[in-house]
C-alpha positions in Angstrom: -7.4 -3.3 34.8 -5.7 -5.1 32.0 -8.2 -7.6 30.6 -5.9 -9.5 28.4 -2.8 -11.2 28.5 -1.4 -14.6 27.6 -5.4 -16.4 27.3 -4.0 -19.7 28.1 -5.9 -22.9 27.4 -6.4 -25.7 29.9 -3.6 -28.3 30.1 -4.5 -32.0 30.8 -2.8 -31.2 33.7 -5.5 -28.5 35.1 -8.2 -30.4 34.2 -7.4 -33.6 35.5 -6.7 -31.8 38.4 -10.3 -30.9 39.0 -11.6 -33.7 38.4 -9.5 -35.1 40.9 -10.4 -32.7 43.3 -14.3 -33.2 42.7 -13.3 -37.1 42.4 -16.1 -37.3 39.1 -14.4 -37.8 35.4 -13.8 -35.0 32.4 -17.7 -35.3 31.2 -19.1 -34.0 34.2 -16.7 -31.2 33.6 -17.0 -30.6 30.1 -21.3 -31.2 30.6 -21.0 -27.6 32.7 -18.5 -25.8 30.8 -20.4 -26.5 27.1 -23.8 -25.2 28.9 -22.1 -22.2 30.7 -19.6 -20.7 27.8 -19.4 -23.3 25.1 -16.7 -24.6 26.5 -13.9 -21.7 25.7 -13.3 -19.3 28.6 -11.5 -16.3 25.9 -13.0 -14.3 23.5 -10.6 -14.0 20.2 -8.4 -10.8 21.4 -7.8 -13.2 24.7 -10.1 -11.5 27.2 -12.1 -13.8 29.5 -15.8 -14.2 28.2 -18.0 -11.8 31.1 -21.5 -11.7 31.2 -22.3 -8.1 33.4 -25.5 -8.5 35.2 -26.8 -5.0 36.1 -29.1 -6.5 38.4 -26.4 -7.5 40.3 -24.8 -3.6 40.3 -28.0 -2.1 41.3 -28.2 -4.4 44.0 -24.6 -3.8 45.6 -24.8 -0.1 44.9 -27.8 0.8 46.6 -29.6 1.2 43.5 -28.2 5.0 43.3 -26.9 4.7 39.8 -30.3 3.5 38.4 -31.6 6.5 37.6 -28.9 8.1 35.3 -27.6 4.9 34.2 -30.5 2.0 33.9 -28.2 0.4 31.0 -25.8 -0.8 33.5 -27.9 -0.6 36.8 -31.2 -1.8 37.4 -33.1 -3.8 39.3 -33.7 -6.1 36.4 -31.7 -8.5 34.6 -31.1 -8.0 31.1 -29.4 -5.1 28.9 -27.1 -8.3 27.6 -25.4 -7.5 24.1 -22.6 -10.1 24.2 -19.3 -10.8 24.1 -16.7 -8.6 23.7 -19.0 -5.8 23.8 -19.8 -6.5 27.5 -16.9 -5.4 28.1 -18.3 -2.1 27.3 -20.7 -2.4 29.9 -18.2 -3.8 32.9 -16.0 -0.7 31.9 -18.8 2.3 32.4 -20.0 0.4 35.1 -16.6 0.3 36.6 -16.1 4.1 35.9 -18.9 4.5 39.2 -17.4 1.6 40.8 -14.7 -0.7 40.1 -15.0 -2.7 42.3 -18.4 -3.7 42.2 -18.6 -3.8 39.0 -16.2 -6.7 39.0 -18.3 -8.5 41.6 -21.2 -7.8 39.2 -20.0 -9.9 36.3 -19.5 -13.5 35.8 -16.2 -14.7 34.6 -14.4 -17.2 32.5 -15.0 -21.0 31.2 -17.4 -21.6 34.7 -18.9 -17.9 34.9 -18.1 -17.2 38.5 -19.8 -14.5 39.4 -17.0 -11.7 40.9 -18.8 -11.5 43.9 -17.9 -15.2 44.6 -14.3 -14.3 45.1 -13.6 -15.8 48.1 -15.6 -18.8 47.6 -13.3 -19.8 44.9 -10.6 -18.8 47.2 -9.2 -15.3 46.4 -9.0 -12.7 48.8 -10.2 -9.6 46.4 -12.3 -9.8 43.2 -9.1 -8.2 41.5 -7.1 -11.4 42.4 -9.8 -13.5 41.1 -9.7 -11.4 37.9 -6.2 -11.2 37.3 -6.6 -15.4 37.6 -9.4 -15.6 34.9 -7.0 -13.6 33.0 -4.1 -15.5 32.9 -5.3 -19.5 32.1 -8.1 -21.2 31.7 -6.4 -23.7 34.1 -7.4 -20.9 36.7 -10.5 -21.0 35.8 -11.0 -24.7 36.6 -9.7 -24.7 39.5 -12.4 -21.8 40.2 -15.1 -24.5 39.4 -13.5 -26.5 41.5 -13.5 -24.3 44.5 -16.9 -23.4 44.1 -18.2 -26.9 43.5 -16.8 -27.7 46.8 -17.9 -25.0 48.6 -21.5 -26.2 47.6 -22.2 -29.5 48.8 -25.7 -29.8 46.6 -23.3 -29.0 43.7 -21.5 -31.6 44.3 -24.0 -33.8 44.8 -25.7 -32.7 41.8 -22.7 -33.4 39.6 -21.2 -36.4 41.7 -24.5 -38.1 41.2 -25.7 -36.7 37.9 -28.7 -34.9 38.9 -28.6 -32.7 36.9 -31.8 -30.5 38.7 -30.2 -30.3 42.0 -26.5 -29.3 40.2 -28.7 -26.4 38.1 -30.6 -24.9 40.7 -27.0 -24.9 43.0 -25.4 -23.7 40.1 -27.2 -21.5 38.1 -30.1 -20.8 40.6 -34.2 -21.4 41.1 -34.9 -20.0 37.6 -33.0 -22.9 36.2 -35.4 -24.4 34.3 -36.6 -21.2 32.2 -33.3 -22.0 30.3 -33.7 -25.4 30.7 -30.6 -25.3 31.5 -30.7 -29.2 33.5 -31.6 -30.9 30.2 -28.9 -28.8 28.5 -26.5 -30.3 31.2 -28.3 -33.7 30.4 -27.4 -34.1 26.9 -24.0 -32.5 27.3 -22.8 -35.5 29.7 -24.5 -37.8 27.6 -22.5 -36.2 24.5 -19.2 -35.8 26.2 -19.8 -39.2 27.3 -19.3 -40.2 24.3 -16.4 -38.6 22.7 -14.2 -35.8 25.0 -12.6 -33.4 23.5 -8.8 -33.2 22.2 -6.6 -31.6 24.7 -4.2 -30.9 22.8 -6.1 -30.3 19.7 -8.2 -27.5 21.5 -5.1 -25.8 22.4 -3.9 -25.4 19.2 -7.5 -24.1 17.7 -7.1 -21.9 20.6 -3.4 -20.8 19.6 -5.4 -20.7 15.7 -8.1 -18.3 17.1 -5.9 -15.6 18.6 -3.2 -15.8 15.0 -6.1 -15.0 13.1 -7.0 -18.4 11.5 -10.5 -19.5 11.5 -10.7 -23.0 13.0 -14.9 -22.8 13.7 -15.7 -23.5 17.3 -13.2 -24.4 20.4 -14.2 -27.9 20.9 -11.2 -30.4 20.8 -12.9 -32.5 17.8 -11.7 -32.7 14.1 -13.2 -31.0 11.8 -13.4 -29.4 8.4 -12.9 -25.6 9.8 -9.7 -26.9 11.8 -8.4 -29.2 8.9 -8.7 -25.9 7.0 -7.2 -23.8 9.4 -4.4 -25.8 9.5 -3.3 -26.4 6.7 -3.8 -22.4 6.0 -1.3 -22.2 8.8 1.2 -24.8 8.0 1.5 -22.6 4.3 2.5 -19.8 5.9 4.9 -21.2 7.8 6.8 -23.7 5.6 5.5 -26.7 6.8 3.8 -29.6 5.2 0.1 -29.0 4.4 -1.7 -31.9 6.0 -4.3 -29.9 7.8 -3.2 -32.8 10.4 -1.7 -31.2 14.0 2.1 -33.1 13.7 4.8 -32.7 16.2 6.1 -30.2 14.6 3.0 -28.3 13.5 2.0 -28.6 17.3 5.5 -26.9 18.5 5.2 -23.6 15.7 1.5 -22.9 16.8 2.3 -22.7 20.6 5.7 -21.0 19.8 3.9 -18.5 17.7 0.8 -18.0 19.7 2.4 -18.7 23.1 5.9 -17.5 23.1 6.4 -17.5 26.8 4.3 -20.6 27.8 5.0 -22.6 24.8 7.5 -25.3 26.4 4.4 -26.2 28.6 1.8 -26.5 26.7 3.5 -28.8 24.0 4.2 -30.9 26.7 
């Protein structure tokens, strides 16, 4: 499969859409999204960010590949070496079975695990792959799906318990992570201050041009400031290191050039 394509960050649109959908506001949303990928769904060269749990192959092939290949199939977890280079793992793993080795990795800005396809409402894990692929609109709606498929998610997040959401969510072990008081002080955070929309797409269109804008989050900050202004010098425009109209309508052109109508708007 082709891994990476346009990469396209969420709109307003998609995530307002979730949040209608799960009728809760954008820090509930952005509370599980900082915890789960820290908050950007791509890597840099626009793949969706995977996390290939051989556990998960061993299990759904029988455990027959454990033996000649315990890097990729075991019965325990672990074996992780991050980022892009899981991709190195999904792709040997796929070479003994494609298919399950989509269904063995979790995918995009919620990390739905492949196996959920049809949970999140795809018929094939290919479909729900080709969707991480393309936006990370698609993968909201993904979160959205499965939220709603899992009524003590729902209540977890609806009501801000953040235990019952984590052990829904990311399962019994929840708490060796501590992944409930991570979700904790990321509401509480987000509560606070959410994050640009549009300013996040356009470290997003930064990140895959090459720039160095520090970490995807929406806020202002030196590394963006100094990303672009690097930007708006190479491209004849003012150097404010501010993101101006038509600073705003160059990045998407240049970084987006099929999408870029709708994501200025």
């Amino acid at each position: 499969m082709k891994f990476a394509k346009s990469g396209l960050p969420m709109t307003a649109k998609g995530i307002g859409q979730v949040c209608e959908m799960l009728e809760i506001g954008e820090a509930e949303i952005w509370a599980v999204l900082t915890v789960e990928t820290r908050g950007f769904g791509f890597l840099a060269d626009r793949r969706p960010r995977i996390l290939y749990e051989r556990h998960i192959f061993s299990r759904r092939t029988d455990r027959k590949h454990d033996s000649k290949h315990s890097d990729i199939s075991s019965p325990k977890a672990g074996g992780y070496i991050g980022d892009g280079r899981e991709y190195d793992r999904l792709e040997k793993a796929a070479k003994l079975d494609e298919e399950e080795a989509l269904k063995s990795a979790s995918w995009g800005l919620p990390q739905v695990m492949g196996f959920n396809h049809r949970v999140v409402g795809f018929d094939t894990v290919h479909a729900m792959v080709d969707a991480m692929v393309e936006s990370e609109d698609r993968h909201l709606e993904a979160l959205g799906q499965f939220i709603m498929a899992n009524p003590k998610c729902r209540i977890g997040i609806t009501r801000h318990d953040w235990g019952t959401f984590a052990a829904c969510y990311n399962g019994p072990d929840f708490r060796r992570n501590d992944y409930d008081n991570r979700l904790a002080a990321a509401y509480e955070k987000n509560k606070r201050s959410l994050p640009d929309i549009g300013l996040r797409a356009a470290q997003v269109a930064l990140t895959y041009l090459g720039y160095q804008p520090g970490v995807i989050d929406g806020l202002r900050g030196r590394f963006t400031r100094g990303a672009l202004t690097e930007f708006q010098n190479k491209n004849d425009l003012m150097p404010t290191g501010e993101l101006d109209e038509d600073t705003g309508h160059a990045l998407m052109t240049a970084a987006f050039p099929d999408d870029a109508v709708k994501l200025v708007a």
